[in-house]
C-alpha positions in Angstrom: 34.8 89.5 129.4 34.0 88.5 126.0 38.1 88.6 125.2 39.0 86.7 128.3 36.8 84.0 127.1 37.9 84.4 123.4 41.5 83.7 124.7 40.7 80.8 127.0 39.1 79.1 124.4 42.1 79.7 122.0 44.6 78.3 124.8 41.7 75.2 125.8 42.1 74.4 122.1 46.0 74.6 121.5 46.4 72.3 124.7 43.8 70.0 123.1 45.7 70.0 120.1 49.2 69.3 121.6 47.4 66.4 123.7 48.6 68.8 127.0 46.5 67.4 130.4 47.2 70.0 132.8 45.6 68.3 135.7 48.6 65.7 135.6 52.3 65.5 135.7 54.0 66.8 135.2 52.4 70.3 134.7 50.5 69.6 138.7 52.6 67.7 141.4 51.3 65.9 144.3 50.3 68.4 146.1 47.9 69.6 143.1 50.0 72.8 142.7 51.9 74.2 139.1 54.6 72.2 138.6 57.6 73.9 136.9 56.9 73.1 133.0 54.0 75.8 133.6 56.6 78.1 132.7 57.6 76.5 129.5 53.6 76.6 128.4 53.3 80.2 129.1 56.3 81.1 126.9 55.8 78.7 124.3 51.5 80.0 124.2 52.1 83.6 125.0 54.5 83.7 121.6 52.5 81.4 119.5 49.1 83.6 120.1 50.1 86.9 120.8 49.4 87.5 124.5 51.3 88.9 127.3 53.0 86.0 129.5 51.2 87.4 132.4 48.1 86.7 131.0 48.7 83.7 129.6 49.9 82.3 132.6 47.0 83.6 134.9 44.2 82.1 132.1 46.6 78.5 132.0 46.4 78.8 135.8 42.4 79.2 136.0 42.3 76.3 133.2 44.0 74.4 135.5 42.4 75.0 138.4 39.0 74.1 136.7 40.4 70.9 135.4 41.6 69.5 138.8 38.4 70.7 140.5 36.5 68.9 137.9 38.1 65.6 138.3 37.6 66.0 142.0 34.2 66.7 142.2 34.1 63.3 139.7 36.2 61.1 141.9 33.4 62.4 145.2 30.6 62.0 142.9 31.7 58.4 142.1 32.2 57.4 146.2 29.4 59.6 147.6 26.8 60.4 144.9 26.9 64.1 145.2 26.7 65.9 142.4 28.7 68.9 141.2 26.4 71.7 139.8 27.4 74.6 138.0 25.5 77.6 139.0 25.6 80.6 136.5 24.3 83.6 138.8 22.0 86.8 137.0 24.7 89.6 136.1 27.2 89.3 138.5 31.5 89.4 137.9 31.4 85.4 138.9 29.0 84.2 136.9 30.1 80.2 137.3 30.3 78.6 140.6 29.9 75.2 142.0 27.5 73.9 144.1 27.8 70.7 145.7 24.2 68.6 145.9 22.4 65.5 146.4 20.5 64.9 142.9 17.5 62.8 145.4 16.1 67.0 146.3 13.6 68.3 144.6 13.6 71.1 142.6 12.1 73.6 145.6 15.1 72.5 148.1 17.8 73.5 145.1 15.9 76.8 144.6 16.5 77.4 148.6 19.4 76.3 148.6 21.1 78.6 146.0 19.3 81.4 147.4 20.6 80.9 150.7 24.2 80.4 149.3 24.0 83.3 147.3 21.9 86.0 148.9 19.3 85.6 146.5 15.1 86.4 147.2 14.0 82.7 147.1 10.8 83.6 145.3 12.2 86.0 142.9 14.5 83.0 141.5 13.7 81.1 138.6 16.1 78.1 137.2 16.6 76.7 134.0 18.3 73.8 133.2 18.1 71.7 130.2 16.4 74.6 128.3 13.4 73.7 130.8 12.0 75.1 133.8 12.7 73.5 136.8 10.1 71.7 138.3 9.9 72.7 142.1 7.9 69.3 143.3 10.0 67.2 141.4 13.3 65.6 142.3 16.5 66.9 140.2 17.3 63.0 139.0 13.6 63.2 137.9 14.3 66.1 136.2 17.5 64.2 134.1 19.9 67.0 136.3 23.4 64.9 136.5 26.7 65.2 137.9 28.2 68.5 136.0 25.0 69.8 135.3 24.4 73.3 133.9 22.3 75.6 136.2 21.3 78.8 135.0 19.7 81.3 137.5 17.1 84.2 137.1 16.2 87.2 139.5 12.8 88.3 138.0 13.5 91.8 139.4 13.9 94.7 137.3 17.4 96.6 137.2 15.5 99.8 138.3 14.0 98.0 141.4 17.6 97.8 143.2 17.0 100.2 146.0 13.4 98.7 146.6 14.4 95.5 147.0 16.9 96.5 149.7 13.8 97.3 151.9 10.9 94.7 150.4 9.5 92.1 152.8 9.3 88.6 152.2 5.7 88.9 151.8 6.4 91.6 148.9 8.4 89.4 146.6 5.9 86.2 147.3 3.4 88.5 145.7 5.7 89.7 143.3 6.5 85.6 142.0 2.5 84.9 142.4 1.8 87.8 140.2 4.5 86.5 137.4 3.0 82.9 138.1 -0.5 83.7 137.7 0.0 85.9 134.9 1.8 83.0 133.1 -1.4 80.7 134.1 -3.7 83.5 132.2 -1.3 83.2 129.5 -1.8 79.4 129.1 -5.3 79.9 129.9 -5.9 82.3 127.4 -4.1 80.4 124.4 -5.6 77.1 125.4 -9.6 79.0 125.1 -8.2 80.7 121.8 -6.5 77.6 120.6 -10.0 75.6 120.8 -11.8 77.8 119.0 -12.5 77.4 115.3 -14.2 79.2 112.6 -17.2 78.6 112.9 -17.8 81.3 115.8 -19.0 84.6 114.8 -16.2 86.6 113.9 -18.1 89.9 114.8 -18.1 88.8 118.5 -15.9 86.1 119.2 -11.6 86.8 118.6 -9.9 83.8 117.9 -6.5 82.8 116.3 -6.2 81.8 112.8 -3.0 80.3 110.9 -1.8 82.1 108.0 0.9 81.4 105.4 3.5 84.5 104.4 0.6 85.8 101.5 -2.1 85.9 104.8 -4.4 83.4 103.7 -5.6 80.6 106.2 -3.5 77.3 106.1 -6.4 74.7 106.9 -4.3 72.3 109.5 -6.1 69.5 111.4 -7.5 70.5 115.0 -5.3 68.5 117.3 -1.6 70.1 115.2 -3.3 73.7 115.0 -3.9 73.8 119.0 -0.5 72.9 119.3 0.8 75.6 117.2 -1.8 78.1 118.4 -0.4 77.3 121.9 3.2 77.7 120.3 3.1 80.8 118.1 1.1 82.1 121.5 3.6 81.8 124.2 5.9 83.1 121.3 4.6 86.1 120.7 4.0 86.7 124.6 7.9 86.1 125.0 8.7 88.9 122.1 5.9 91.1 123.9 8.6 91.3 126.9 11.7 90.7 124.6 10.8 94.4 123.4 10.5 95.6 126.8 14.1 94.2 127.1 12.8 92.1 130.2 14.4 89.0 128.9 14.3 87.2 132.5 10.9 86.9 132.2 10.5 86.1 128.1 13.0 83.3 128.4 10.5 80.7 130.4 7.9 82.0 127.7 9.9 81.2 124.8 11.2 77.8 126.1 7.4 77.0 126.7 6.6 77.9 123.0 9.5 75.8 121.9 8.2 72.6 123.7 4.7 73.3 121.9 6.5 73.6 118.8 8.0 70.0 118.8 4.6 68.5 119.1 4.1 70.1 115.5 5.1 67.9 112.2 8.0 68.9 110.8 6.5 69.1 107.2 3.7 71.4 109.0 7.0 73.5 110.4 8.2 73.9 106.8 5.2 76.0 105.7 6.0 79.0 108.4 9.2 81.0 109.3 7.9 80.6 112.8 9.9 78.1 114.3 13.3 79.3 112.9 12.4 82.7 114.8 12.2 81.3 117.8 15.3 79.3 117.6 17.0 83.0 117.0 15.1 84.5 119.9 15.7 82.0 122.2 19.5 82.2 121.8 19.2 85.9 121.4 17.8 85.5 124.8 20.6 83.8 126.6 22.9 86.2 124.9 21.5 89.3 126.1 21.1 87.8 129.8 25.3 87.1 129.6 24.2 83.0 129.6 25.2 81.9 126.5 27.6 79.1 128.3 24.5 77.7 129.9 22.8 76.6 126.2 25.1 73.8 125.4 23.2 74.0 122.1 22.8 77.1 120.8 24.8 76.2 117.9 22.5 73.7 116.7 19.6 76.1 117.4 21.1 78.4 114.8 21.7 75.5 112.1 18.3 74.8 113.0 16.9 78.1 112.2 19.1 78.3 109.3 18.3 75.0 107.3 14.3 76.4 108.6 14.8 79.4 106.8 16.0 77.7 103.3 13.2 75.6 103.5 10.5 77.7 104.2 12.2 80.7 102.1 13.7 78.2 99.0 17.9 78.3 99.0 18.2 81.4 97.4 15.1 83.1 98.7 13.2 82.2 94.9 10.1 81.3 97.1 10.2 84.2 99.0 10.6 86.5 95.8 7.6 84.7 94.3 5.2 85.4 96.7 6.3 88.6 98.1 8.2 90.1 95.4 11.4 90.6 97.3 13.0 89.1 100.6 14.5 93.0 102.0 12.4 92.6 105.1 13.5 89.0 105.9 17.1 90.2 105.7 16.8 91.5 109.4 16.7 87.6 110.4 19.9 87.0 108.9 21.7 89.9 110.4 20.5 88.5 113.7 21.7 85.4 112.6 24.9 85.8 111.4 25.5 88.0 114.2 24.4 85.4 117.0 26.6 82.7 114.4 29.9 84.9 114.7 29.6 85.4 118.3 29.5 81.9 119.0 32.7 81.7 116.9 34.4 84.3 118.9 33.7 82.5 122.6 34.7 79.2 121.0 38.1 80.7 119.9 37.6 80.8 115.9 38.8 84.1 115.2 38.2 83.4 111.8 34.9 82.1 111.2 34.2 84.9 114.1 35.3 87.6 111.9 33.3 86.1 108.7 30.2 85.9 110.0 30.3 89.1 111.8 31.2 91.4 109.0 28.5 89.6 107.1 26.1 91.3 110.1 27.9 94.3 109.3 27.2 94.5 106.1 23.4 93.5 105.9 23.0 96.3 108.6 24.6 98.7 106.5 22.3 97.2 103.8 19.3 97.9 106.2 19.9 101.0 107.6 16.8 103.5 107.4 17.3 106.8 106.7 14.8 108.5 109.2 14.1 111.6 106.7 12.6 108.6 104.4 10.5 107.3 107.4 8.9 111.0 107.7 8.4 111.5 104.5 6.2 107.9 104.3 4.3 109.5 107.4 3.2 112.5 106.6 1.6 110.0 103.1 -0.3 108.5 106.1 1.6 105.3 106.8 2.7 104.3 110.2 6.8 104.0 110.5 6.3 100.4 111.3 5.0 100.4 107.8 7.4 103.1 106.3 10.4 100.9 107.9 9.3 97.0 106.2 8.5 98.7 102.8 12.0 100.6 102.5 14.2 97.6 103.7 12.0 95.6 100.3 11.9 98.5 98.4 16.4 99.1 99.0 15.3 102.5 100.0 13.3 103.7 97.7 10.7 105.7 98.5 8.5 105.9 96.0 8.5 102.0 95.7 7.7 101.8 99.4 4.9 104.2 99.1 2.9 102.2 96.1 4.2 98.2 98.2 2.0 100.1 101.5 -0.6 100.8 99.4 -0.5 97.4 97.1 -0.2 95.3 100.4 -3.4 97.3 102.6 -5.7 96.6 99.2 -4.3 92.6 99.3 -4.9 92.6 103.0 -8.2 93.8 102.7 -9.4 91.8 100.2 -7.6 88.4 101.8 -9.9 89.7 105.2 -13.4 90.1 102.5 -12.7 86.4 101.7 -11.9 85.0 104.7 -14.8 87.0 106.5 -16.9 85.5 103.8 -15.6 81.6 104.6 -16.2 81.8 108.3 -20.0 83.2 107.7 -20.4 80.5 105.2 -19.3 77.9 107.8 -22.0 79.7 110.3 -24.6 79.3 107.8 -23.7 75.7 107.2 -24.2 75.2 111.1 -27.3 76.8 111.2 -29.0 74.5 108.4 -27.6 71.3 110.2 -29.1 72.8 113.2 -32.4 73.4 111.4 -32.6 69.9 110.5 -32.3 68.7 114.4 -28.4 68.5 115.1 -27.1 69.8 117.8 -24.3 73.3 116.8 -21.5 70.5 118.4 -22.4 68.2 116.0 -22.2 70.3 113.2 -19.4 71.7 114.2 -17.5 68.6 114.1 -19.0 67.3 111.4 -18.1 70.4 109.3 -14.8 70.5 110.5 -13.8 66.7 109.3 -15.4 67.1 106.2 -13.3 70.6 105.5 -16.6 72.2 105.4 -18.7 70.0 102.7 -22.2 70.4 103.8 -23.3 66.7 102.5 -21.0 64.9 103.4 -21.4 66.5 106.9 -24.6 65.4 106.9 -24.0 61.6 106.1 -20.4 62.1 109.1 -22.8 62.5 111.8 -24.9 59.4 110.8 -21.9 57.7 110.3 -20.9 58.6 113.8 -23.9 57.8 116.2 -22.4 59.2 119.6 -23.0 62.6 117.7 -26.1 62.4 117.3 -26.5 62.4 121.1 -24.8 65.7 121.5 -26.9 68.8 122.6 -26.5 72.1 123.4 -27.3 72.0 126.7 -30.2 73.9 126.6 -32.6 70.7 128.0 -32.2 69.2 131.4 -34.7 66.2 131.0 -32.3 62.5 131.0 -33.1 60.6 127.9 -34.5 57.7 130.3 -37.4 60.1 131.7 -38.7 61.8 128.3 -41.8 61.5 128.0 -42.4 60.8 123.9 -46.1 61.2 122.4 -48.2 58.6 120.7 -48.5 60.5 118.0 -44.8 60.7 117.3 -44.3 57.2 117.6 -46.9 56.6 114.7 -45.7 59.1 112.2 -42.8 56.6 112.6 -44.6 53.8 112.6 -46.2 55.3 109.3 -43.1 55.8 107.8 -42.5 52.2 108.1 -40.4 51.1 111.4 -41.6 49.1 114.2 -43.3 50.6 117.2 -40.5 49.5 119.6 -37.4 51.3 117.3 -39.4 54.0 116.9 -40.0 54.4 121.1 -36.3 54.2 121.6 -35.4 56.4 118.3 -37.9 59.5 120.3 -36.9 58.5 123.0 -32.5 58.8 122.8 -33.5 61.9 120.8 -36.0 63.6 122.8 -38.8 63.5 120.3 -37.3 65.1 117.8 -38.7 63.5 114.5 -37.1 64.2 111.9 -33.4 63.4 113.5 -35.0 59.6 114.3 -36.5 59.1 111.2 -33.0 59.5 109.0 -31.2 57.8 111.9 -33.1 54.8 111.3 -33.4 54.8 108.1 -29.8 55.1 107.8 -29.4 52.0 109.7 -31.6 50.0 108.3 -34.8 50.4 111.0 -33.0 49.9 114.3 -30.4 52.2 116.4 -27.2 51.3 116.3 -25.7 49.6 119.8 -24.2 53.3 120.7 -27.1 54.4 120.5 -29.7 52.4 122.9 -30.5 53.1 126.5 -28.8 50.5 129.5 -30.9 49.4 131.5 -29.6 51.2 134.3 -30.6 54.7 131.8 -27.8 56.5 131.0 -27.4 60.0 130.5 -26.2 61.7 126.9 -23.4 62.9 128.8 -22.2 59.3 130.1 -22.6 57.5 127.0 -21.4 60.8 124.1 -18.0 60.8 126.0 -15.8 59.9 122.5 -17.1 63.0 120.3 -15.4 64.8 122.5 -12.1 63.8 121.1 -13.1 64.7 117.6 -13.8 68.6 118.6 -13.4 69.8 122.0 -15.8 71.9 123.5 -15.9 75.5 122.1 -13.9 77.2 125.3 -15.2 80.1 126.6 -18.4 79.0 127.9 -18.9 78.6 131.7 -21.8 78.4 133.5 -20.3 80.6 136.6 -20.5 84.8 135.2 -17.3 84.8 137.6 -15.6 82.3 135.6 -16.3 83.8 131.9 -14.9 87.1 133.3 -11.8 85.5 134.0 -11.5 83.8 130.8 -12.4 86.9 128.3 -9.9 89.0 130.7 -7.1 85.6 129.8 -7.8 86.4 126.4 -8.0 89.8 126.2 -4.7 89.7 128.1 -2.9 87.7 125.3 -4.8 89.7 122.3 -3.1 92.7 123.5 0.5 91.1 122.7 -0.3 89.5 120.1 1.0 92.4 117.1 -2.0 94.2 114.7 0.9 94.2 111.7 2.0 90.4 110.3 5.7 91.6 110.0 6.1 92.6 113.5 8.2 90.4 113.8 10.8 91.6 110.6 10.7 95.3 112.0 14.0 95.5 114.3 15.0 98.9 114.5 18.6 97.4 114.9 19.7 99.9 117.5 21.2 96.6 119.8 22.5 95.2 117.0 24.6 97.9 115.5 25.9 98.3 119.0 26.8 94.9 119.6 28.7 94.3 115.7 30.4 97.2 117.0 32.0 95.7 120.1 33.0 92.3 118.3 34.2 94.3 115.5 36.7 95.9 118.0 37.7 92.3 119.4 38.7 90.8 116.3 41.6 91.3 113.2 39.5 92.5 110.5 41.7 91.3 107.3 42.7 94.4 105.2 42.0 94.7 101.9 
């Protein structure tokens, strides 16, 4: 398969070259069939590239074909406005067939239609197109689908479910797609509660997801760019979860979802971690291992992308790689899988050459990488895990020794890294606690704390900066502002202090008699509340009028008032927590096994040049 489309390309490319239209004359007649100087192309490209004229004349023929179905479906597109799709079917010998459409369905008809068309379970099928999902409510012109589309479809069954699904009822697989459906709701669930939680929760009780840069040390990022690549690196490390399963059906939506939460991330903030440049590899790794690659029209641009990622985050020769890790052996794993995905691409485009480059470069770093599983055992019975045995040989080029004393090295760094960070987040609690003591809600500390990166004055001074604030509470009192009832004797240690009876009634009054919080509020403005900050006559609530502090922290997920609904959201986030790896370099330790098996197979295609 992977030859047939070598060779097309090869021939698409010589006829390009000699300016050769096959879907006119004189090479098809009126009727649309060959015409006679066919014959002349097959002898003239079967001696030029080395293939049987049989072949050649068969793959010309197909070209052809192609070409004058094309520019019909065109010409009926132009008069009618129905669109050609091609539909590129899960694992089957005709992978790319047309389907004729109006582009005014929506997304659910198309589903239902292709499964009708091709003997497909409706709910079991997913579609991608434009590296998206499609949206089933939606129309496809919505969608931007147009004429000539791309379609790729997946069956979410598994290969070993065949004979089951011969006998499974319609009501079976609709469970089967809500299962997969409200699993990926969990998922987003469970990275949007972790994604809004900071560091100021107890880290004793409370998991939640910190960003760290290649030594393991927190990258302070602001809150709004951190969900977004909480919610990124999240659906990432789901889709690897299932990439290691090898159920790459279900990993691709996953990783297309973490890809769209990537691009709401700065590049500059991009630059710091490897992470997006992995995903552009996985994601084409993806497509590659489900037989789709013709479906990513840009999966050459993904790997340039990951490329030009890696020289920026690593420095062009790896130097800031070396300086902070002392060597970049365990990165090299990336690069195989790079160069490999980059030589493939080369081969199905026809470039025999730059095919055969990049491939034996893959051939080489895996020779380079190779473990030697007597070295992994001897690592282990030292008490280091293999996944540990495996990083440490690939930096140390083998050595065991070396690899025994980087383990060690890197468990004392980790722990210490863990001290000090444990130490930061229990300092940030403390903080809380002593705005808290002096009559601010844990909200308002909490957001105060987090735009001041942490600075305990100046914390202070944010919230009286920022009135609506100093309206937040914890919930924990159900009396309106409007109804408190505030003591005479609070309003004249006010009046004492100096303000006028009527600031001081309304000071108690928006902060529930809490001295000490309307005493610096007014003296911080100068005797009198601030607009923000006074009652309307018709008596709002906290709640109505402390609407906008909201956007500077949202509320800490996880709380809920229904015992029901907390279940479900520690279960969503236990759920992700159990994909999410214990080891940093999970992602670096590729046993290789696929790889050496596919460098083989390409190897086998193409002229390696003797030496």
């Amino acid at each position: 398969m992977a030859q047939k489309k070598y060779l097309i390309a090869k021939l698409t490319s010589c006829l390009r070259e000699d300016k050769i239209q096959l879907w006119k004359p004189p090479y098809t007649d009126e009727k649309k069939e060959a015409g006679k100087e066919m014959k002349e192309l097959v002898q003239k490209y079967s001696s030029k590239l080395n293939i049987n004229e049989n072949d050649t004349e068969n793959m010309l023929e197909e070209i052809r074909c192609k070409a004058i179905e094309r520019g019909t479906g065109n010409e009926n597109f132009k008069v009618t406005g129905i669109a050609r799709l091609d539909i590129y079917l899960p694992r089957r010998k005709s992978r790319k067939i047309p389907l004729e459409t109006s582009l005014f369905i929506t997304g659910k008809e198309l589903r239902s239609q292709i499964a009708q068309e091709y003997a497909l379970q409706e709910n079991a099928v997913k579609i991608i197109i434009n590296k998206k999902q499609l949206d089933l409510g939606k129309t496809l012109e919505d969608q931007g689908v147009t004429h000539n589309t791309k379609v790729m479809v997946l069956q979410l069954e598994q290969s070993d479910e065949e004979t089951k699904r011969k006998v499974q009822e319609e009501e079976l697989q609709c469970k089967k797609e809500k299962e997969i459906n409200d699993k990926m709701q969990r998922t987003k669930k469970g990275l949007e509660i972790l994604a809004e939680r900071e560091e100021y929760l107890d880290p004793d009780s409370v998991p939640y997801l910190d960003i760290a840069n290649q030594t393991g040390r927190s990258i302070p990022i602001p809150p709004q760019a951190k969900k977004a690549l909480v919610l990124a690196m999240g659906y990432h490390e789901k889709g690897r979860a299932l990439m290691k399963k090898k159920e790459y059906e279900i990993a691709l939506p996953y990783l297309l979802d973490a890809d769209k939460h990537f691009c709401e991330c700065s590049m500059e903030l991009l630059n710091t971690v490897d992470n997006y440049a992995v995903l552009q590899l996985d994601i084409v790794w993806c497509y590659f291992r489900l037989e789709q690659l013709d479906c990513l029209d840009d999966a050459e641009k993904k790997l340039s992308t990951a490329q030009k990622c890696f020289q920026r985050c690593y420095g062009e020769n790896h130097e800031r790689l070396i300086d902070i890790k002392g060597s970049y052996g365990r990165e090299k794993v990336l690069f195989l899988r790079l160069y490999l995905l980059q030589g493939i691409g080369h081969y199905h485009s026809g470039r025999e050459k730059e095919a055969a480059e990049y491939i034996q470069k893959a051939s080489s770093l895996y020779g380079e990488l190779s473990i030697d599983p007597d070295k992994v055992d001897r690592l282990s019975l030292l008490g280091f895990s293999e996944q540990e045995a495996r990083l440490a040989l690939r930096a140390c080029h083998g050595n065991v020794e070396h690899a025994a004393n980087l383990i060690t090295n890197r468990r004392e760094e980790k722990a210490q890294i863990r001290r000090e960070e444990r130490a930061k987040r229990r300092q940030r609690l403390e903080d809380i606690n002593t705005l808290k003591s002096m009559g601010y809600s844990q909200r308002a500390a909490q957001v105060a704390l987090q735009n001041t990166q942490g600075n305990l004055d100046q914390a202070f001074k944010f919230i009286l900066d920022n009135p609506e604030l100093l309206l937040e509470d914890d919930g924990d009192d159900s009396v309106a502002m409007d109804q408190f009832q505030v003591s005479q004797e609070s309003i004249e240690q006010l009046v004492y202090m100096g303000f006028s009876r009527e600031s001081a009634e309304q000071a108690l009054k928006v902060f529930k008699g809490n001295i000490h919080v309307a005493s610096q509020t007014l003296a911080h403005y100068g005797g009198v509340l601030p607009p923000s900050l006074l009652l309307s006559s018709e008596g709002s609530s906290p709640s109505e009028e402390s609407t906008s502090s909201k956007d500077l922290l949202t509320e800490s997920a996880g709380s809920s008032s229904s015992p029901t609904d907390e279940d479900m959201e520690t279960d969503a986030v236990n759920e992700i927590l159990e994909d999410i790896p214990e080891h940093e370099e999970d992602y670096l330790d590729l046993t290789l096994e696929e790889e050496e098996q596919i460098i083989h197979e390409y190897l086998s295609y193409i002229q390696v040049p003797q030496h």
